[in-house]
NULUM-153318 format. One record per residue (C-alpha): chain; x, y, z; residue in one letter. Coordinates in steps of 0.2 Angstrom, whole numbers, always signed. Each point is the difference from the previous one (the first is absolute). Example, Ala and Ser with C-alpha at 12.3 -4.5 7.8 and 13.67 -1.06 7.14 Angstrom:
BEGIN
  ch     c1     c2     c3  aa
   A    +62    -22    +39   A
   A     +6    +17     -3   S
***
This chain:
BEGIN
  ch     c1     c2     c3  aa
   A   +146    -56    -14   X
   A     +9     -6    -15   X
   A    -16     +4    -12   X
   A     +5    +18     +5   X
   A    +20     -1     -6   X
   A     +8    +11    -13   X
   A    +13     -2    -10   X
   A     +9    +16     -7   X
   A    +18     +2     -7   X
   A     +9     +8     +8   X
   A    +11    +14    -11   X
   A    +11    +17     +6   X
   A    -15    +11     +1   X
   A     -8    -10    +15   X
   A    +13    -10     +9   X
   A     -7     +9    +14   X
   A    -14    -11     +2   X
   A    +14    -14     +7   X
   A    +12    +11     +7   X
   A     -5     -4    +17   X
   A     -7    -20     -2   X
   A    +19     -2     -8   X
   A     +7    +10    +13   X
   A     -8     -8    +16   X
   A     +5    -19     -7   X
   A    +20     +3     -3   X
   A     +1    +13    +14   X
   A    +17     -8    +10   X
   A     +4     -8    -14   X
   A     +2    +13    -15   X
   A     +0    +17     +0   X
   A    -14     +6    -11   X
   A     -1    +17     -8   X
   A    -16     +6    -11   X
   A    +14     +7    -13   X
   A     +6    -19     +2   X
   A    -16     -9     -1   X
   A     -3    +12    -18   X
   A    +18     -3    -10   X
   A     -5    -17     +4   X
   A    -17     -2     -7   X
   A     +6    +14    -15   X
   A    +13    -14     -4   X
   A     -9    -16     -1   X
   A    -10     -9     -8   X
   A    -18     -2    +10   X
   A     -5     +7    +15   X
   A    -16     -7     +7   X
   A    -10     +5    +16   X
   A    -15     -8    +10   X
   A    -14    +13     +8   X
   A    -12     -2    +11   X
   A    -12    +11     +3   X
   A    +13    +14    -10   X
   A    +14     -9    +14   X
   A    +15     -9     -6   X
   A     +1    -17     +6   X
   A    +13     -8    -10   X
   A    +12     +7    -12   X
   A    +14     -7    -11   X
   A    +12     +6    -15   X
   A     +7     -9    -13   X
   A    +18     +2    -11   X
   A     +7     -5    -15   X
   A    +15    -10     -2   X
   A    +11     -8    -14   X
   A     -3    -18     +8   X
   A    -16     +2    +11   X
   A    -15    +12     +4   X
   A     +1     +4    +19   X
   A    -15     +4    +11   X
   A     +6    +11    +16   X
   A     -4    +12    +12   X
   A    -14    -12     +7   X
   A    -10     +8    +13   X
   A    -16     -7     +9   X
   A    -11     +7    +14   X
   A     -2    -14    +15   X
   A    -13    -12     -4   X
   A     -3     +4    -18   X
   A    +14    -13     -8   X
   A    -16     -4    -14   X
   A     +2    +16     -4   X
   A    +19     -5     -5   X
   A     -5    -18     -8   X
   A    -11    +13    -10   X
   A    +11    +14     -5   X
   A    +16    -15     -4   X
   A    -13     -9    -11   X
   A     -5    +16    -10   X
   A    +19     +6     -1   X
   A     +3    -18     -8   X
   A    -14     -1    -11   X
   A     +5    +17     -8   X
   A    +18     -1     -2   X
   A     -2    -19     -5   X
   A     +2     +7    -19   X
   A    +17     +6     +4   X
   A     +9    -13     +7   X
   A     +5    -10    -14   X
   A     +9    -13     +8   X
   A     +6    +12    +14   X
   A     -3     -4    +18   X
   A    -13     +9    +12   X
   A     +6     +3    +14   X
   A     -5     +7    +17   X
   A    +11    +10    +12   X
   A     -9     -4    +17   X
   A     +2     +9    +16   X
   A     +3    -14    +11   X
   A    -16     +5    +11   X
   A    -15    -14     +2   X
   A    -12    +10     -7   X
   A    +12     +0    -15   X
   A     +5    -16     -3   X
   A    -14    -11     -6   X
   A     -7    +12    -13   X
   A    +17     -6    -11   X
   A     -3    -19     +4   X
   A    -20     +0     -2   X
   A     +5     +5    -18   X
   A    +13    -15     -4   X
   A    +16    +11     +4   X
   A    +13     -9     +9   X
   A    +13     +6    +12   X
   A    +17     +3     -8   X
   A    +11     +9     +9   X
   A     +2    +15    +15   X
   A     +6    +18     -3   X
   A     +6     +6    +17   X
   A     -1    +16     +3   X
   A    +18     +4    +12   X
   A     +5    +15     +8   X
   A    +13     +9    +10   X
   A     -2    +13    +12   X
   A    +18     +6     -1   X
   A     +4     +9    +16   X
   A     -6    -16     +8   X
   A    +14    -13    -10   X
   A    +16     +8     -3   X
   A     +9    -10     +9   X
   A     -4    -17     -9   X
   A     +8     +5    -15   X
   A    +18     +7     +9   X
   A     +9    -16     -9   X
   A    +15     -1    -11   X
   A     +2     -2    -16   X
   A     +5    -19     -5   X
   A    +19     +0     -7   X
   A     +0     +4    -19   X
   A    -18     +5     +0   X
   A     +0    +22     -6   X
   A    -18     +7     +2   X
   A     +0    +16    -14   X
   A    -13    +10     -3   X
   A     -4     -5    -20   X
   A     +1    +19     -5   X
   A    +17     -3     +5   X
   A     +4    -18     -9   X
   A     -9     +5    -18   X
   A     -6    -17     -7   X
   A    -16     +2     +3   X
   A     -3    -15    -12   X
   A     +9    -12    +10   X
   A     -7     +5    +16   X
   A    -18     -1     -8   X
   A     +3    -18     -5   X
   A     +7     -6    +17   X
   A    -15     +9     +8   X
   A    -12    -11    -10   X
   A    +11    -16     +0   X
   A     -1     +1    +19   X
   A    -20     +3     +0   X
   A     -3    -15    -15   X
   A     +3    -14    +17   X
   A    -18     +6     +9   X
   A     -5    +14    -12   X
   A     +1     -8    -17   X
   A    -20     +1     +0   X
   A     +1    +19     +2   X
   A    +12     +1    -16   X
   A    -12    -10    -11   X
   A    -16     +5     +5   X
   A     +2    +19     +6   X
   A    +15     +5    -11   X
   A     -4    -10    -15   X
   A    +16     -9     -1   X
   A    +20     +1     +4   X
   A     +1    +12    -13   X
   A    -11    +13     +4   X
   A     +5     -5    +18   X
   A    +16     +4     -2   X
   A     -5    +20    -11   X
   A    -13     +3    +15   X
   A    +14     -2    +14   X
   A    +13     +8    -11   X
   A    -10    +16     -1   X
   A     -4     +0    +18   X
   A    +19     -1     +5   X
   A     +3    +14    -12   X
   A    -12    +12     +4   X
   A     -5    +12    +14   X
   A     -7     -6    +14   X
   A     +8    -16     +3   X
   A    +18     -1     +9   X
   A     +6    -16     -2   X
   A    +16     -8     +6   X
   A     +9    -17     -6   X
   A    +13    -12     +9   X
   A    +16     -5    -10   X
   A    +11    -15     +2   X
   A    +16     +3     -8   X
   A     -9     +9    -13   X
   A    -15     -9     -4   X
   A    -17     +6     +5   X
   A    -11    -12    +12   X
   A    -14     +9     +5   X
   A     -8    +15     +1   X
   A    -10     +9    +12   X
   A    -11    +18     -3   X
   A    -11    +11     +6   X
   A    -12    +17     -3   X
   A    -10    +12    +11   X
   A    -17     -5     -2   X
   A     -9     +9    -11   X
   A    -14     +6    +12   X
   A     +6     -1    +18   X
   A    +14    +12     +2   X
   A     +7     -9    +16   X
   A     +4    -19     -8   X
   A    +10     -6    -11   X
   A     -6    -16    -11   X
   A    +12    -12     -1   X
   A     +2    -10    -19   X
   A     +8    -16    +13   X
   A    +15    -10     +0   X
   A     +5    -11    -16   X
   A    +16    -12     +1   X
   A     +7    -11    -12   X
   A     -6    -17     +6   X
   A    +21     -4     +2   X
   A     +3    +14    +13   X
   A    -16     -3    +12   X
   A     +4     -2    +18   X
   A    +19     +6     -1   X
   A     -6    +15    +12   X
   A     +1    +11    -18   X
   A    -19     +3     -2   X
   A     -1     +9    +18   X
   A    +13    +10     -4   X
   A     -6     +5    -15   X
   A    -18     +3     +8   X
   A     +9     +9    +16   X
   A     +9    +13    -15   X
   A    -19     +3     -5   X
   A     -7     +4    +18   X
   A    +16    +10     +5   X
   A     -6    +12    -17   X
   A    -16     +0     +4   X
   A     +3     +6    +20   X
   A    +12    +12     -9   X
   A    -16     +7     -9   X
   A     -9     +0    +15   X
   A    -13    -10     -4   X
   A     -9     -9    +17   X
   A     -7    -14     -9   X
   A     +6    -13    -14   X
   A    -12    -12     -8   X
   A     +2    -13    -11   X
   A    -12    -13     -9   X
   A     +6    -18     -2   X
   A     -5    -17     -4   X
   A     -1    -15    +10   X
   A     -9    -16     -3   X
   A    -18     -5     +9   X
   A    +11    -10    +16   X
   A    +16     +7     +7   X
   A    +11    +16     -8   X
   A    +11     +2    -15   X
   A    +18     +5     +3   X
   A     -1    +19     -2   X
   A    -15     +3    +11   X
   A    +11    -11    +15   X
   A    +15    +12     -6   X
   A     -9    +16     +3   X
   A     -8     -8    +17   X
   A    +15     -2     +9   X
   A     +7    +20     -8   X
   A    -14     +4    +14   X
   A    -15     +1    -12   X
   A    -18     -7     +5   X
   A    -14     -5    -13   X
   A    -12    +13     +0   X
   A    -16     -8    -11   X
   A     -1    -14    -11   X
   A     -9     -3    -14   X
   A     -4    -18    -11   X
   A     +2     -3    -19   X
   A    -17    -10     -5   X
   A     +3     -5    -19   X
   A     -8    -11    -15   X
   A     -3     -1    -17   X
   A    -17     +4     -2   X
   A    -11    -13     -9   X
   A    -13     +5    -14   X
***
């Protein structure tokens, strides 16, 4: 069988090939579209696929980032993980050039089929990404909580320092997600321009807490750019100070009450936690009525020549 394997990249003009291999393995996990599954491979970097006998069996896409090249989008048919071990290797031989001192890293489904392609090439586990969602009609009620004394929840169109809500944003990630600042954003600086622009321009809404004035977090949210009933939550930051005053749910309850007023069904949003146990914003939006939809494993190295 695997002297009759073919690997072909995979490009806009014949993503069709894994359309359905992709589709199949996230299906009640992601919700895959082919006009999806095509910006994505138009926009990275590699895209590699494994036939046989013209059939996909395995397929995964790789990104560019400042920090880190980042192999996702893994998808393997039952019984061919080789086939993965294969494509992983190929992907990591080719882009090896590239890395220059960047980390290769491999967003994992956490599925057992998945899982030992990344540590069979060295990779070790780093971190989870939780995928969390809210079916909103079915968790109004955990949010119906005041407002703490001296805590004002605006919506950031209406405050206008968009600077100072930028920097509490990133100051209440840098506890968990300091990794996600160096590595996919480059750095604070360019950090703090990417979150700027994204509180400043359409889609995003975004709302911010004040206490007597000063900005100590921030909380935002856009529809989804391909699936007209849910809106993707950017999560809840909070200045390390101001964490579990009851502030942080009410900032996150101001987001939810905007998106049911847009009448959205579902929210998502993508957070960290570490390998064992959960980081405070995932417990946060677990107990607003959310449950954890997928999960997926952060595999990462530095290459060796």
């Amino acid at each position: 069988m695997r002297d009759k394997i073919r690997l072909v990249e995979v490009h806009a003009g014949n993503v069709g090939i894994v359309f359905g291999l992709v589709r199949r393995i996230y299906r009640g996990f992601e919700d895959v579209t082919l006009d999806g599954l095509r910006a994505m491979v138009s926009t990275g970097l590699l895209s590699m696929a494994v036939l046989s006998e013209g059939k996909p069996i395995a397929f995964a896409s790789s990104n560019s980032l400042p920090g880190a090249i980042e192999v996702r989008s893994l998808a393997v048919d039952l019984g061919y993980g080789w086939a993965l071990d294969t494509l992983l290797q190929t992907i990591a031989s080719r882009l090896k050039p590239l890395l220059s001192g960047r980390l290769f890293r491999v967003v994992d489904l956490g599925l057992p089929s998945i899982v030992s392609a990344p540590f069979n090439l060295g990779l070790k586990p780093r971190r989870r990404i939780l995928k969390i969602k809210w079916i909103l009609d079915q968790s109004p009620a955990k949010c119906l909580e005041r407002i703490p004394e001296g805590v004002v929840i605006v919506k950031v169109s209406d405050y206008g320092d968009l600077e100072e809500v930028a920097k509490a944003y990133l100051e209440g990630l840098s506890t968990h997600w300091r990794w996600w600042i160096d590595s996919d954003m480059g750095g604070y600086e360019d950090a703090l321009r990417e979150v700027r622009g994204w509180i400043e321009g359409d889609p995003y809404r975004w709302y911010t807490a004040l206490v007597v004035d000063t900005v100590v977090g921030a909380a935002g949210y856009m529809p989804h750019p391909r699936l007209a009933h849910i809106a993707w939550l950017a999560g809840v930051a909070m200045k390390p100070g101001y964490r579990l005053q009851g502030i942080g749910r009410a900032l996150l309850c101001s987001v939810l009450d905007s998106v049911r007023g847009e009448n959205f069904r579902e929210a998502v949003v993508y957070t960290f936690s570490p390998i064992i146990g959960l980081a405070p914003g995932a417990t946060l939006y677990l107990k607003t009525g959310a449950s954890i939809q997928a999960e997926y494993i952060h595999f990462e190295s530095t290459l060796k020549s």
